[in-house]
C-alpha positions in Angstrom: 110.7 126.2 117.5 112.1 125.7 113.8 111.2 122.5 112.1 112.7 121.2 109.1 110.8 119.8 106.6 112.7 116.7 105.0 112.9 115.9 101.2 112.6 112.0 100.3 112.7 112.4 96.5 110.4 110.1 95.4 110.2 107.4 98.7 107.3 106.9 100.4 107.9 107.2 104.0 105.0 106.1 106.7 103.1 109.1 107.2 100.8 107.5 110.4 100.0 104.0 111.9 97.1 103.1 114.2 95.4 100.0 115.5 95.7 97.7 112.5 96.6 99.8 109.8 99.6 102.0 107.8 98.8 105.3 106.2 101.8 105.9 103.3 101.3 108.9 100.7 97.6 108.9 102.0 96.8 105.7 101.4 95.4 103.4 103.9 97.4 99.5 104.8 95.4 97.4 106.7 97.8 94.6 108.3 101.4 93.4 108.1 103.4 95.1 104.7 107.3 95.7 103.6 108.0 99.4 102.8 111.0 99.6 101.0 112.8 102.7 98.2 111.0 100.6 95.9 107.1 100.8 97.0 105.2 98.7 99.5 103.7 95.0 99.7 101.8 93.0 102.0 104.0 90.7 104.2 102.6 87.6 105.7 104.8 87.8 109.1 107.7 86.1 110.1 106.9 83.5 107.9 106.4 84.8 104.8 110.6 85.5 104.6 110.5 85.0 100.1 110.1 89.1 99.8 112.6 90.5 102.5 114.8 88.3 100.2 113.8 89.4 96.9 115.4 92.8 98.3 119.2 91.2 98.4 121.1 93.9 96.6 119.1 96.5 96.5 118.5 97.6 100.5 121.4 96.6 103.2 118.9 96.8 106.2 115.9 95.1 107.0 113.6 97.1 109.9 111.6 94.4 111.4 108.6 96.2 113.9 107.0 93.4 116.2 104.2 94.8 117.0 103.6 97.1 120.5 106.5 95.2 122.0 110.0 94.8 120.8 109.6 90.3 120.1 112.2 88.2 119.5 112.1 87.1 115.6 112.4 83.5 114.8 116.2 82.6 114.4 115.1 80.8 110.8 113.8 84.2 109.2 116.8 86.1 111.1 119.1 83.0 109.4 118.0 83.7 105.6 117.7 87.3 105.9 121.2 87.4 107.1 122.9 84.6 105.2 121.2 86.9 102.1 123.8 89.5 102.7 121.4 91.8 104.4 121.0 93.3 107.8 118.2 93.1 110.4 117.2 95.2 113.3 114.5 94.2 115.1 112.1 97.0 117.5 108.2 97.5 118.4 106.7 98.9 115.0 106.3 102.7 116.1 110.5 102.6 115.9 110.5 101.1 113.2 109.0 103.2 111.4 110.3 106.3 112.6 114.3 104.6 111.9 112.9 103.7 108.6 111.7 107.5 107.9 114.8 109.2 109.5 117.5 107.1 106.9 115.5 107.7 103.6 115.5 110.6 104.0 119.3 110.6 104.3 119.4 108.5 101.6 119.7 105.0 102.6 119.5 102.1 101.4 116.5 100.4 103.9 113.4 98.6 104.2 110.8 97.9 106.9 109.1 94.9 107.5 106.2 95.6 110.0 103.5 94.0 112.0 100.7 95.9 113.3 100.4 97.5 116.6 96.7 96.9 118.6 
């Protein structure tokens, strides 16, 4: 089998995830955080909706991961993140972050907002 090694010129992608916890460029996360081009941050859930807005220009999709399970988000954070010009695609965190890996490193302009699995 021939693997290809992808290049992400300077973004952080998630390297691993576990009970709890994010591992990005070696570094350990403990509970919920925003990965986006320009670093990472904690995120306080779907109420905390003030930084998935503070990324209004610079990303055009939002990742949300709800945990194990794909969840419905609340229709408020879905309403400002949208009405902010951006997208949102919600999914269970593990696809999150594997969408969220796969397009930057084509390039894209994306973000992941993600709870942690148990």
């Amino acid at each position: 089998m021939n693997l290809t090694e992808m290049e992400f010129e300077g973004v952080r992608p998630f390297e691993g995830y576990g009970p709890g916890f994010f591992r990005i460029a070696g570094d350990v996360f403990e509970g919920a955080l925003i990965l986006h081009p320009g670093g990472q941050g904690v995120w306080g859930g779907y109420a905390d909706v003030a930084p998935l807005l503070l990324l209004s220009g610079v990303i055009d999709v939002i990742f949300v991961g709800t945990g194990n399970e794909i969840a419905h988000v609340p229709a408020d954070l879905r309403a400002a993140v949208e009405g902010a010009g951006l997208g949102l695609e919600v999914m269970n965190t593990p696809a999150a972050c594997r969408t969220y890996n796969v397009l930057i490193g084509e390039g894209r302009r994306v973000a992941a907002a993600v709870l942690p699995i148990e």
